[in-house]
Structures are given as structure tokens and as C-alpha cells.
N, C-alpha and C positions, 0 to 999 in steps of 0.2 A: 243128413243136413250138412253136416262137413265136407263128404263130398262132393254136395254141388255147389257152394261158396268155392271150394280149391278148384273146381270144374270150372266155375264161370271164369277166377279170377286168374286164371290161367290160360283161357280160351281170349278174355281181354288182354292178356298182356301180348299174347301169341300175332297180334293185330300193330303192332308197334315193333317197328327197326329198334336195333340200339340207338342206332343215330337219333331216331325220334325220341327216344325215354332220356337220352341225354341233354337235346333241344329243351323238354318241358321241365327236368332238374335241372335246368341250368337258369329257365326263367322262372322257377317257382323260386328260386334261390336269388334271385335279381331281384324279387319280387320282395322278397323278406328282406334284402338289403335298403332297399327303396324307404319299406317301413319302420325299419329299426334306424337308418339315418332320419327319417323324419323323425321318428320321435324325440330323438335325443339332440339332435335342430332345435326344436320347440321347444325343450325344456331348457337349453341354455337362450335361447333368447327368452326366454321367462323370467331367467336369473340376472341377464344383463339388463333389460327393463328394472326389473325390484333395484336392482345396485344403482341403476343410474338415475331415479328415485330418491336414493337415500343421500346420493352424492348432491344433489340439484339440493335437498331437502339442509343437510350440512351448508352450501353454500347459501342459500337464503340467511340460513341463523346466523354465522360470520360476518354474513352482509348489513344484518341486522343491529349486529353487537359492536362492529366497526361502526355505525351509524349512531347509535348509542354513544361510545364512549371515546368515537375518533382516532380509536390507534386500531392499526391491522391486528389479530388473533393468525397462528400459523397451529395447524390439526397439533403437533408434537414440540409443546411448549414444557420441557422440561428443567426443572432447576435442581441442581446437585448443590452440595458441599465441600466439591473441587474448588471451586474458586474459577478465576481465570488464567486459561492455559494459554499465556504468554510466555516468549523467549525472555529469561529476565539474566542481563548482563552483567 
């Protein structure tokens, strides 16, 4: 049985140039570039969809809250116990 599988698969290859087994590795290998850029295409526009979702979703409630209470809201509203950092003469 082995020998006529190494027979066939041998008798098949013997039917093809290099040139040709280069031509078909070189499009089977296009071929795989094709699919693995799409896929990973698809999955960052998947991810920029969800973020710009969450961004539109943030600006609705800002817009909201400004409308509420009439003063802008900024995403990094932070307060220390520095004080204010003026030049003092």
C-alpha cells in the first residue's frame, strides 16, 4: 500500500515543471494572504464599529448632562490638592 501511494504521488508530481509547483506555491500562498488579511480587516473594523459606538454613546450622555445642568463636562475632569499653578511674584 505504501508503495503505490509513493508511486502515484510521485508519478503526479513527475507531471509538473518546477516552474509550475512554484506558480501553484506561490498562489496557494497569495491565496492564504488574501484570507488571513481579510480576516484580521474584519476583525478591526469590528472593533472600530464597538468603539465608535461607545464614543457616539459618551457623547449622547455629555450632551445630555450639559443640557441638564448647562455647563460643559470634559471626559478628564480632574481635581488635586495642588492648588493653582501660577507664577506667584
Amino acid at each position: 500500500m505504501k508503495v503505490s501511494v509513493l508511486g502515484a504521488g510521485t508519478a503526479g508530481a513527475g507531471l509538473w515543471t518546477a516552474s509550475e509547483v512554484a506558480a501553484i506555491v506561490g498562489a496557494l500562498v497569495a491565496i492564504a494572504g488574501l484570507i488571513i488579511t481579510w480576516y484580521y480587516k474584519r476583525k478591526a473594523n469590528r472593533r472600530l464599529e464597538a468603539e465608535h459606538l461607545l464614543r457616539q454613546q459618551e457623547r449622547q450622555m455629555r450632551m445630555d448632562l450639559m443640557r441638564a445642568t448647562g455647563q460643559p463636562h470634559t471626559a478628564c475632569e480632574t481635581r488635586t490638592d495642588f492648588g493653582a499653578l501660577e507664577l506667584q511674584e
